[in-house]
C-alpha positions as CSV (number, residue, x, y, z in Angstrom):
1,X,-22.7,44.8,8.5
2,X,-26.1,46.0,8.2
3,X,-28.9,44.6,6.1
4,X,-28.8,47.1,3.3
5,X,-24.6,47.1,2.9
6,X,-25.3,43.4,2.6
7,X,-27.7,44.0,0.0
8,X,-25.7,46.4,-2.0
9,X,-22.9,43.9,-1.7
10,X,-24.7,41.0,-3.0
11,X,-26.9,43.3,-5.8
12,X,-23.2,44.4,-6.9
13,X,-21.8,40.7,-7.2
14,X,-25.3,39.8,-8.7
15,X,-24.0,40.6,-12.2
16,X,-21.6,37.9,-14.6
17,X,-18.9,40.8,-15.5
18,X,-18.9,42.3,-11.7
19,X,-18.5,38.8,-10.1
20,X,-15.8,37.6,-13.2
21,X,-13.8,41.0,-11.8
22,X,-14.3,40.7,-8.2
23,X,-13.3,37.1,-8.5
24,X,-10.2,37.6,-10.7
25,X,-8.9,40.5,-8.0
26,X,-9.7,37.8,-5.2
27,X,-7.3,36.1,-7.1
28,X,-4.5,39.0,-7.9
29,X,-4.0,39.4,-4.0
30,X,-3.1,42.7,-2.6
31,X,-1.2,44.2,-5.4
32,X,-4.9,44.2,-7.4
33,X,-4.3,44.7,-11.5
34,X,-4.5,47.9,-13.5
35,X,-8.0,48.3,-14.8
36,X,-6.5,47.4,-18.8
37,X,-5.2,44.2,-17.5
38,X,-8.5,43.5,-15.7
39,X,-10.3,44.4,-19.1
40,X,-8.0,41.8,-21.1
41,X,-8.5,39.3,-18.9
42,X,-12.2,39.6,-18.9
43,X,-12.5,40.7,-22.6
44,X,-14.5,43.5,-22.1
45,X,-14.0,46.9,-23.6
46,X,-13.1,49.3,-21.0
47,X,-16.0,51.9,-20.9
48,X,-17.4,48.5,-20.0
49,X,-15.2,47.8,-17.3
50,X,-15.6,50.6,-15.8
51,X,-19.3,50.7,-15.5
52,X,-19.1,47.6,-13.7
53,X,-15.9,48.2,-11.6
54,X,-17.6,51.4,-10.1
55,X,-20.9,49.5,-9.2
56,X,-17.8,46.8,-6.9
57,X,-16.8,50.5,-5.8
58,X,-20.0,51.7,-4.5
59,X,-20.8,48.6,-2.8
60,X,-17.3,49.1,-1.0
61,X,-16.0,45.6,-2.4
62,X,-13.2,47.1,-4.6
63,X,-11.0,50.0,-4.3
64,X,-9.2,52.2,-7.1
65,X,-6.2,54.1,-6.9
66,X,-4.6,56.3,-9.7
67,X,-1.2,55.5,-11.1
68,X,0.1,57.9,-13.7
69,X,-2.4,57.3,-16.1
70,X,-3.9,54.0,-15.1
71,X,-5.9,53.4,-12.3
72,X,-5.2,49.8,-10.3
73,X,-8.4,48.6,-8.8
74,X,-7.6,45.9,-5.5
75,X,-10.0,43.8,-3.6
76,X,-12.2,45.4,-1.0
77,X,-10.6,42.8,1.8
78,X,-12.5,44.3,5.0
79,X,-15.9,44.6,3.5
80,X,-15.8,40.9,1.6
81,X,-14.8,39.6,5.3
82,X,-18.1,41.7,6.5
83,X,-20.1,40.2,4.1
84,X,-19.1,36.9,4.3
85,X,-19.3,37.1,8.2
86,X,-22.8,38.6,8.1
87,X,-23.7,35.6,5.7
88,X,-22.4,33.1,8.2
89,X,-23.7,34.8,11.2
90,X,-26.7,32.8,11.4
91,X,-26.3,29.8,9.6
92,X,-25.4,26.5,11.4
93,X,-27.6,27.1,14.4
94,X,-24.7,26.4,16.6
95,X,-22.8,24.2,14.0
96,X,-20.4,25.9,12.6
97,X,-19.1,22.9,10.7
98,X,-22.0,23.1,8.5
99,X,-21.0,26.3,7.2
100,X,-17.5,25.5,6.4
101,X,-16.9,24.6,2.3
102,X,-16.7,20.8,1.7
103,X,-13.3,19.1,0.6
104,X,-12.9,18.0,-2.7
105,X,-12.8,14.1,-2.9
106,X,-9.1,12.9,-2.3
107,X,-7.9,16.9,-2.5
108,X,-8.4,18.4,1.1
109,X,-9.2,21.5,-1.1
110,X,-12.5,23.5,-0.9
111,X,-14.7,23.7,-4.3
112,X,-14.5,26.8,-6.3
């Protein structure tokens, strides 16, 4: 990933609705959600949503697809792998165990 996708990425996520929506289609898996189901779960009028959804769009982190008369946004996969990569790519300094998310206490699970 170059320096200015990164950027874009990161200036898209930057935002409380845009990260609220990229996060809840991180969670919605492959399938994605139709854009009204996204807008109730984020209470947000739509003409909202969509001004924010197309911002994840440019910066490549979501995708649309029309269905009938909805559209179903799903997560851009490939380029939050890029981004995540490119933000790992330097860190640790050959420690790669200081990169990785820290367990809970008595869970084994990561911190969200």
């Amino acid at each position: 990933m170059e320096l200015e996708s990164a950027i874009a990425a990161l200036g898209a996520l930057a935002q409380e609705t845009r990260l609220r929506a990229f996060r809840l289609l991180v969670r919605a898996g492959t399938e994605g959600l139709p854009a009204g189901v996204i807008a109730e779960g984020l209470d947000i009028p739509p003409a909202t949503l969509s001004f924010h959804l197309k911002e994840l769009s440019r910066a490549g982190l979501v995708h649309s697809r029309r269905e009938g008369r909805s559209i179903r946004y799903t997560l851009g996969v490939e380029r939050m792998q890029e981004l995540l990569q490119f933000l790992g790519d330097d860190c640790c300094q050959g420690h790669p165990e200081l990169c990785l998310p820290r367990a809970q206490p008595g869970t084994g699970k990561s911190p969200r």
